[in-house]
C-alpha positions as CSV (number, residue, x, y, z in Angstrom):
1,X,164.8,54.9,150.9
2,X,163.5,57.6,148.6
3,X,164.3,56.2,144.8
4,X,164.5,58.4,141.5
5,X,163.8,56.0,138.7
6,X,164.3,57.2,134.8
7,X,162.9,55.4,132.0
8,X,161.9,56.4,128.6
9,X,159.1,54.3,128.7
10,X,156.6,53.4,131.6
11,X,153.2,52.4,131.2
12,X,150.6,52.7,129.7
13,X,153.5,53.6,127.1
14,X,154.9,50.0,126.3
15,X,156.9,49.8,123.1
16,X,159.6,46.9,125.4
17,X,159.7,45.2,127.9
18,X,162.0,48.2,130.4
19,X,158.1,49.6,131.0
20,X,156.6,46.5,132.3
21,X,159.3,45.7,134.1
22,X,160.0,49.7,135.8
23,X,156.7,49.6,136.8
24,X,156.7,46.2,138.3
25,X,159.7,46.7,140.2
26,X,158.1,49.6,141.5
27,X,155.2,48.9,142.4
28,X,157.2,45.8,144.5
29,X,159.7,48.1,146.6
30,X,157.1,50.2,147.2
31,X,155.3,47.2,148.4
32,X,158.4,46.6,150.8
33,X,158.2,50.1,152.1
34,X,160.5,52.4,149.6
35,X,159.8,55.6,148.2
36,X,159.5,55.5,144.5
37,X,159.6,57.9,142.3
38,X,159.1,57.6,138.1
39,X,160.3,60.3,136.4
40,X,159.7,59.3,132.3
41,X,158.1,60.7,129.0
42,X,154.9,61.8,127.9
43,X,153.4,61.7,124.2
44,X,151.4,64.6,125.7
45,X,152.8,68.5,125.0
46,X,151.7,68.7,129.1
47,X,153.3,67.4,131.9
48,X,151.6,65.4,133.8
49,X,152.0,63.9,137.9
50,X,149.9,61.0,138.8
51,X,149.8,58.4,141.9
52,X,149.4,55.2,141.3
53,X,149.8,52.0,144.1
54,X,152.0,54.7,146.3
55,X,153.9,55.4,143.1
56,X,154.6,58.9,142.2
57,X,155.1,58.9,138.3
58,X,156.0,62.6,136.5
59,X,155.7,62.6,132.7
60,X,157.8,65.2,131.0
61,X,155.8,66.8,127.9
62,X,156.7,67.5,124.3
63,X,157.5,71.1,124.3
64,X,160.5,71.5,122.2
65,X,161.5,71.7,117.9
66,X,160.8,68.6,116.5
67,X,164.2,66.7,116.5
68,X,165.6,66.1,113.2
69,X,166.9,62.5,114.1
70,X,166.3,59.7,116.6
71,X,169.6,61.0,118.8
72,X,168.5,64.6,118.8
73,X,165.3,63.1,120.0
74,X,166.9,61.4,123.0
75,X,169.3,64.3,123.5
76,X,165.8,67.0,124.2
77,X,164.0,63.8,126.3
78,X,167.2,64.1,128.6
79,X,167.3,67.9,128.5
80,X,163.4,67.7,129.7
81,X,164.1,64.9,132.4
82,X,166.4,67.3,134.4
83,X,164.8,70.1,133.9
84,X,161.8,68.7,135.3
85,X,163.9,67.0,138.3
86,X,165.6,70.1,139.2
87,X,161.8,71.6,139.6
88,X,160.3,68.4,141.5
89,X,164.0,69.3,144.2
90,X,162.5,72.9,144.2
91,X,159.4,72.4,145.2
92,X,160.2,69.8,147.7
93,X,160.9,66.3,146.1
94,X,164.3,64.6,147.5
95,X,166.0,61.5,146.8
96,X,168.6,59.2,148.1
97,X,169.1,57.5,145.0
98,X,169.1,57.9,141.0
99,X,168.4,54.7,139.3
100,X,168.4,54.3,135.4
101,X,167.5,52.0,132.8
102,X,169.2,51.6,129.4
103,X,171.1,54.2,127.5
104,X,168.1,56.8,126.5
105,X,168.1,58.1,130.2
106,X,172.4,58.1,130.4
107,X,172.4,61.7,129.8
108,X,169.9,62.6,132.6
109,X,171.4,60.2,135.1
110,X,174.7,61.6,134.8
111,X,173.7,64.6,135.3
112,X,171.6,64.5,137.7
113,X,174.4,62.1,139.4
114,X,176.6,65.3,139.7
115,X,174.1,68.0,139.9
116,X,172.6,66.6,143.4
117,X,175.8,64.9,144.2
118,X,173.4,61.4,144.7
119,X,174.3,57.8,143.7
120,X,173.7,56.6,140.9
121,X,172.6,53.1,139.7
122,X,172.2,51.5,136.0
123,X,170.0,48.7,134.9
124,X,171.5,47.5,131.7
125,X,169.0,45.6,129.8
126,X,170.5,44.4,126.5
127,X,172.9,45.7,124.4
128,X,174.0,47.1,121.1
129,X,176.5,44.9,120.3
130,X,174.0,42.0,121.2
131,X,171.2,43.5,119.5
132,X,173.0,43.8,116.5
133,X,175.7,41.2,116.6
134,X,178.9,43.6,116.3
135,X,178.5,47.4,115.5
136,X,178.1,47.9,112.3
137,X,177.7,52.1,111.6
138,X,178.1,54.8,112.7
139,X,175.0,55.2,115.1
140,X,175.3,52.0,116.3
141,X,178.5,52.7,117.8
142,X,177.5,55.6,119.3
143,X,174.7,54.0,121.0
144,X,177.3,51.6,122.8
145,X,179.5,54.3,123.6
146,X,176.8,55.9,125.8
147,X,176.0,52.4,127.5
148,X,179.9,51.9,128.2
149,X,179.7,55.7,129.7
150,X,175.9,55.0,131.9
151,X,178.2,51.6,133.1
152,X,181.3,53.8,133.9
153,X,179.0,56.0,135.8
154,X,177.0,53.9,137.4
155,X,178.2,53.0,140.8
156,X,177.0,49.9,140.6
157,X,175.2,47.7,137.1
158,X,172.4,45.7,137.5
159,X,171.6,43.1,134.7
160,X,169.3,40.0,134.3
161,X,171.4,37.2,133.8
162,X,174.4,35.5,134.2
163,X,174.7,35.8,130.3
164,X,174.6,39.7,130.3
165,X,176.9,39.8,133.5
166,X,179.6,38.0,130.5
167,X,178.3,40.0,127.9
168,X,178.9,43.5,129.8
169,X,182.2,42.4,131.5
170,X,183.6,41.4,127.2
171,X,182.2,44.2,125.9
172,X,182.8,47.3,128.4
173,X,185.5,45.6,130.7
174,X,183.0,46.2,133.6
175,X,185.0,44.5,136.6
176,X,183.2,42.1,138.5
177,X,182.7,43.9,141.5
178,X,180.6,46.5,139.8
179,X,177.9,44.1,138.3
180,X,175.1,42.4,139.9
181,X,172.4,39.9,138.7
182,X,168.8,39.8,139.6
183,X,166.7,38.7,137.1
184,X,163.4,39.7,135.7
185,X,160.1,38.6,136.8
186,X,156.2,38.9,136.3
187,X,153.2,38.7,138.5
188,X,151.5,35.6,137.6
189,X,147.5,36.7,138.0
190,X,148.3,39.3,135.1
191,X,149.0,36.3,132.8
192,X,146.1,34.4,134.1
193,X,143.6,37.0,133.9
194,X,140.6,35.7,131.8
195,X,137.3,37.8,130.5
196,X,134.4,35.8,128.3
197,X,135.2,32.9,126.5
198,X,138.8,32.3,125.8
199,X,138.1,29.4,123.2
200,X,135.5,31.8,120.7
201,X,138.7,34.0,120.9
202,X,140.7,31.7,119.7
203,X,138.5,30.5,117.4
204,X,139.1,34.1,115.5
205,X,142.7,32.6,114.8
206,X,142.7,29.3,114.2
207,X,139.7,26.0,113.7
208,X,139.0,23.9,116.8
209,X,140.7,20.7,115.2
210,X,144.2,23.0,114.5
211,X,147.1,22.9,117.6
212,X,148.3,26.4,118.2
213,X,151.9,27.7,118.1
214,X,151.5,31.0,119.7
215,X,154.3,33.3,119.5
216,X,153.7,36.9,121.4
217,X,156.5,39.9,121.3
218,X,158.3,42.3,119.3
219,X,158.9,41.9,115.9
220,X,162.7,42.5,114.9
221,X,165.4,40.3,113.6
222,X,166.7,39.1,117.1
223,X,163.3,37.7,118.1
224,X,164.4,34.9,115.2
225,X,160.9,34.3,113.8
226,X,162.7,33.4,110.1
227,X,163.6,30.6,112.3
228,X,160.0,29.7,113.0
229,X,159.4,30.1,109.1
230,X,162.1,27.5,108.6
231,X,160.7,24.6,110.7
232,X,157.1,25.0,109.7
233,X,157.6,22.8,107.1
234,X,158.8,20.0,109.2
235,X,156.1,20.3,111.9
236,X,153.6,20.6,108.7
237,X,154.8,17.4,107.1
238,X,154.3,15.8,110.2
239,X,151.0,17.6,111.9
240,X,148.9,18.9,109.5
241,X,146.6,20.9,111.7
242,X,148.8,23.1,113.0
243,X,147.8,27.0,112.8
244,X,151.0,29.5,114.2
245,X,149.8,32.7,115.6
246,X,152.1,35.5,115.5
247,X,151.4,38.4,117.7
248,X,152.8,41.5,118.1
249,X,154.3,44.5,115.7
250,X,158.1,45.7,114.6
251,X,159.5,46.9,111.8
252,X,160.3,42.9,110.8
253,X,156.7,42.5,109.9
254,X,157.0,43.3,106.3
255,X,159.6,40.6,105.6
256,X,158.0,38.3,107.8
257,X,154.5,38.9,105.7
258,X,156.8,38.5,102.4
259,X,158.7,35.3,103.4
260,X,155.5,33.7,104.4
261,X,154.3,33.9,100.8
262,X,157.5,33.1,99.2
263,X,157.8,29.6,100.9
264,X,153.9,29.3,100.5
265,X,152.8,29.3,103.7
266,X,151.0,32.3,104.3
267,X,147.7,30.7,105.2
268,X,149.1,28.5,108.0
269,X,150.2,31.8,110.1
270,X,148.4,34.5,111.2
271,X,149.9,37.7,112.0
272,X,147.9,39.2,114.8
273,X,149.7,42.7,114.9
274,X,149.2,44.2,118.0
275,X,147.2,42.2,121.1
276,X,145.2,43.7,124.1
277,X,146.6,41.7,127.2
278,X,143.0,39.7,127.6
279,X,143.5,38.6,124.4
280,X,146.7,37.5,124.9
281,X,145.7,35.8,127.7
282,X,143.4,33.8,125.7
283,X,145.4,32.7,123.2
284,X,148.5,32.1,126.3
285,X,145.6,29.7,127.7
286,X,144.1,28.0,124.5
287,X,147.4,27.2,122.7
288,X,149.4,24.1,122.4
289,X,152.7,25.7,123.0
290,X,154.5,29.5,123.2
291,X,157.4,29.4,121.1
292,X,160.7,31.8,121.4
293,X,163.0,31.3,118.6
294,X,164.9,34.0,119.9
295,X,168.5,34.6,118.4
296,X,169.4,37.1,121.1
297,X,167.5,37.3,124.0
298,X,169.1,38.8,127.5
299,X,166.3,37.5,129.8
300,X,163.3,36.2,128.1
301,X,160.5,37.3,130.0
302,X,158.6,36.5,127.7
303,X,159.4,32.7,128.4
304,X,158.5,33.8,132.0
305,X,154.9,35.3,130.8
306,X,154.1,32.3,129.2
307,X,154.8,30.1,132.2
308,X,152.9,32.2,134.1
309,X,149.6,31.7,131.8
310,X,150.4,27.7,132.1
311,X,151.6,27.1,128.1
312,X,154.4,24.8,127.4
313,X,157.2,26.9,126.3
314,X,160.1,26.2,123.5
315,X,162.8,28.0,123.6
316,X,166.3,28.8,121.8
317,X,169.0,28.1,124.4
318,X,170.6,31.6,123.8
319,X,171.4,34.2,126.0
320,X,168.8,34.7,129.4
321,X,166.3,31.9,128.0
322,X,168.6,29.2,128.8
323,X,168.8,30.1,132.3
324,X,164.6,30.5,132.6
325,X,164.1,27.1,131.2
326,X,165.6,23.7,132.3
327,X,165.2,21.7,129.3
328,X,162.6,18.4,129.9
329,X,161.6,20.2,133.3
330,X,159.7,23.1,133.1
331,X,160.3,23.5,128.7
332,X,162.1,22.4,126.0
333,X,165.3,24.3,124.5
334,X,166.2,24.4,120.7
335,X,169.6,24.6,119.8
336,X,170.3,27.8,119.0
337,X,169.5,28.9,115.2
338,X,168.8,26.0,114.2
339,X,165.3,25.4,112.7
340,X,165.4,21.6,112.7
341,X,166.1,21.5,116.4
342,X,163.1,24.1,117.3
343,X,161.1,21.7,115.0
344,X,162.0,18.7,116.9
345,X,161.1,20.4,120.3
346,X,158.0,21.9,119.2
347,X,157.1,18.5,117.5
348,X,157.5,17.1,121.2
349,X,155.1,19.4,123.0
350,X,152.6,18.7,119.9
351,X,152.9,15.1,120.2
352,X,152.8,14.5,124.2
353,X,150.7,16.8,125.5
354,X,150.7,15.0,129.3
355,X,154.6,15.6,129.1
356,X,154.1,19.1,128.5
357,X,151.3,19.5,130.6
358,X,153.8,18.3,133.7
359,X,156.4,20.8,132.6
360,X,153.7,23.8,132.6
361,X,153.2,22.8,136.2
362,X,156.8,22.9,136.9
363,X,157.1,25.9,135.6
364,X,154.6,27.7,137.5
365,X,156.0,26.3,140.9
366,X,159.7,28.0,139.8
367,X,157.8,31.1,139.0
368,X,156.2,31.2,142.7
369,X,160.1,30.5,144.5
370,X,162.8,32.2,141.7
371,X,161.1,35.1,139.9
372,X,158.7,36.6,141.9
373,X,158.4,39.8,142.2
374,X,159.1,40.4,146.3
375,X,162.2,38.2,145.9
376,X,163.3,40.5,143.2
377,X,162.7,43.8,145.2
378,X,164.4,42.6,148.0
379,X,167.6,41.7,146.2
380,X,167.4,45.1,144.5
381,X,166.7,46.7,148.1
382,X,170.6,44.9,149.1
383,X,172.2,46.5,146.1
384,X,170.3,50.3,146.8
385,X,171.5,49.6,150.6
386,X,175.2,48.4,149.7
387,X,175.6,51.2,147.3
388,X,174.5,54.0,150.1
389,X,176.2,52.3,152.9
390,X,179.9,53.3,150.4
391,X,178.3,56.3,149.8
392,X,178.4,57.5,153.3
393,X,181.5,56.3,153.8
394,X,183.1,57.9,150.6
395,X,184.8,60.7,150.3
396,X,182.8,62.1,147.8
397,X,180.1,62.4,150.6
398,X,182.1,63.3,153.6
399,X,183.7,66.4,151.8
400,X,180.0,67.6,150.9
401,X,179.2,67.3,154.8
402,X,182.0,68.9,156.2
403,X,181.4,71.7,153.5
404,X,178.2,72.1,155.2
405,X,176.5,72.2,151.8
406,X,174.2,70.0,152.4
407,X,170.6,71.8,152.6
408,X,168.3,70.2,154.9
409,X,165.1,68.7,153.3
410,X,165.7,69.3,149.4
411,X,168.8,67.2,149.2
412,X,170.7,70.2,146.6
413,X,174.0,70.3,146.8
414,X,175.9,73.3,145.9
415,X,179.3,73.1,144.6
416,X,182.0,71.4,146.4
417,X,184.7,74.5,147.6
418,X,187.8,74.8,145.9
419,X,189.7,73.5,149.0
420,X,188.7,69.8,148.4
421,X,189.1,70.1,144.8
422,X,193.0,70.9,145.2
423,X,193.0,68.1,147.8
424,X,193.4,66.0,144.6
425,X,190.3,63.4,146.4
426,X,187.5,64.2,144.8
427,X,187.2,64.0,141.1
428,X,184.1,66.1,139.8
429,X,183.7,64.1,136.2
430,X,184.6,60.7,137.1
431,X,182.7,58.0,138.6
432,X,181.8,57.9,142.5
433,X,184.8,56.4,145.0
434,X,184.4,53.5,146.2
435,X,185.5,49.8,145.7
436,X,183.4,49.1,142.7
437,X,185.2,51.7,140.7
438,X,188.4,50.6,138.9
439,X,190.9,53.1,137.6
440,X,190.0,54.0,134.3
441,X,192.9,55.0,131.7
442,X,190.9,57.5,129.4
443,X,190.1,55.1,126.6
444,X,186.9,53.3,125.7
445,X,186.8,50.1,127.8
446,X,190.0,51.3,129.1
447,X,189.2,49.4,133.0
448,X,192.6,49.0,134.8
């Protein structure tokens, strides 16, 4: 299968986790024999095409007004993602499949979706409402409005968790058929990956008699590091040597910086900022325990990064993370915000370190047989052949063959005659036949 995959990020542009995992999953169906193609952004005015492990990646360049506001922005990145697909058709690129991730691309899969009269698929990753716990303005709401629209286009959704499968069926009324979970995954030897010394890097952090409590990711409100804040006191009154490491950047830093001082405990926590991956690594490998206070938290791979690197994890049991971790077995789980619970569990790992030792082990073995990589592209290889197998059996496609419209080779298709549109079968602005699309009653959410 030849794939079409759009993201707004892809590396060595990370500001999530959607690039890490686009170019993971890629790099594992092409591994299994698919045809991937990236098509994403550039912070370069140039477009650029690059091979990488059989990948093809396009970036689209800059070359448009500045945008006056973060939507205009995501409007001209869509505008410049299909303008640069139509050219890659023209000159020879063809595709049996569009596959998306997250709203910023919704525009461009559409589309494209209607444009080459391909399938398209959407990988939901988190959303507003979850981010943000409700809507709360104006731009909020129009965010969610454009994921409700990428699901209602989507022939089928893919999300990471049982968790978002519920979140996305209460918030969008997707119908069950629609949805499927495979979850996220990491290739272990990147986590494990060591150069020089790890302990004289951690030594820049923290003394050699101090336990670690390393915490690595974004830093936003839903990561719930003001939980973190609030147990230190407890795990402090108990272990005085304890040092927390805080890597990572976000708009949240400022506060977190602020709140640090106010409850006096600025020189116990070290705020990193941003982390090369070999010194994460070190730290992964030299501290006592990863912690993930997270208050919303769709997967958690970055429960899955630190199993991967061998570090007892602590988690909140919210959202994905209580599905990656089995609590006493391969981590701990907090209640969720609740900061003398995450004490408790972190004051476990600190105080039994052959009990948490056993769990790292654990948790590498579940990483090896439920979120490996190949497992994952294989599951996603069901969904891209389940999707095409309706596809060919639609009617959507058989009126576009027996139009003869098809052009051999680039995969264009041009417009359906007016013939089938009379026929009252094929509907040019709704989503693609099939049994995973419900009727839809022209209002938001409005699933029948």
């Amino acid at each position: 299968m030849r794939v079409l995959m759009l993201i707004w990020e892809y590396p060595p542009q990370i500001v999530g986790g959607i690039a890490p995992h686009v170019h993971d999953l890629s790099l594992a169906l092409t591994e299994k024999g698919q045809e991937v193609t990236v098509l994403t952004r550039s912070n370069d005015p140039r477009e650029t095409m690059e091979r990488s492990k059989g990948i093809k990646v396009f970036r689209v360049g800059r070359s448009a007004p500045e945008p006056p506001d973060f939507v205009s922005w995501v409007m001209q990145l869509n505008l410049h993602l299909m303008e640069k697909a139509v050219s890659m058709v023209e000159n020879g690129e063809s595709f049996d499949l569009i596959h998306a991730h997250d709203w910023l691309v919704a525009y461009a899969g559409k589309g494209l979706k209607h444009a080459f009269r391909k399938p398209l698929i959407a990988t939901i990753h988190a959303t507003e409402w979850g981010r943000n716990n409700g809507l709360h303005n104006e731009l909020q709401r129009y965010i969610s409005n454009v994921e409700w629209w990428l699901a209602f286009e989507a022939w089928r959704v893919i999300c990471c968790s049982r968790y978002m499968r519920a979140e996305l069926q209460r918030i969008f009324q997707l119908p069950a058929n629609k949805l499927r979970v495979i979850p996220n995954g990491v290739y272990p030897e990147l986590f494990r990956r060591q150069a020089g010394d790890a302990r004289a890097i951690r030594r820049k952090y923290a003394a050699d008699d101090e336990q670690v409590v390393f915490y690595v990711g974004r830093l936003v409100f839903e990561k719930g590091l003001d939980l973190l804040l609030e147990a230190a006191p407890k795990i402090l009154a108990r272990k005085e040597k304890v040092k927390f490491i805080i890597a990572g950047k976000g708009p949240y830093a400022e506060h977190l910086h602020d709140r640090a001082r106010q409850m006096g405990l600025y020189h116990k926590f070290y705020f990193t900022g941003y982390v090369d991956d070999l010194t994460r690594n070190a730290l992964f490998s030299t501290a006592d325990v990863a912690v993930f206070p997270s208050l919303y938290e769709p997967f958690g791979i970055v429960a899955l990064e630190a199993m991967a690197a061998g570090t007892p994890v602590v988690v909140t049991d919210t959202g994905g993370l209580g599905e990656v971790v089995h609590h006493g077995k391969n981590g701990l789980k907090a209640f969720p915000n609740n900061p003398d619970s995450l004490a408790d569990n972190i004051l476990s790992v600190l105080t039994y370190p052959e009990q948490a030792a056993a769990m790292g082990a654990q948790a590498r073995r579940d990483l090896e047989t439920e979120y490996n990589w190949g497992k994952i592209a294989a599951q996603t290889i069901e969904v891209y052949q389940e999707v095409l197998g309706e596809y060919k059996q639609s009617d959507w496609h058989r009126q576009v063959v027996r139009a003869g419209r098809e052009l051999p080779g680039t995969h264009w298709i041009r417009p359906v005659p007016a013939a089938a549109l009379r026929s009252g079968r094929y509907t040019p602005t709704g989503a693609e036949p099939g049994p995973s699309r419900p009727a839809f009653n022209g209002q938001r959410g409005g699933y029948q």
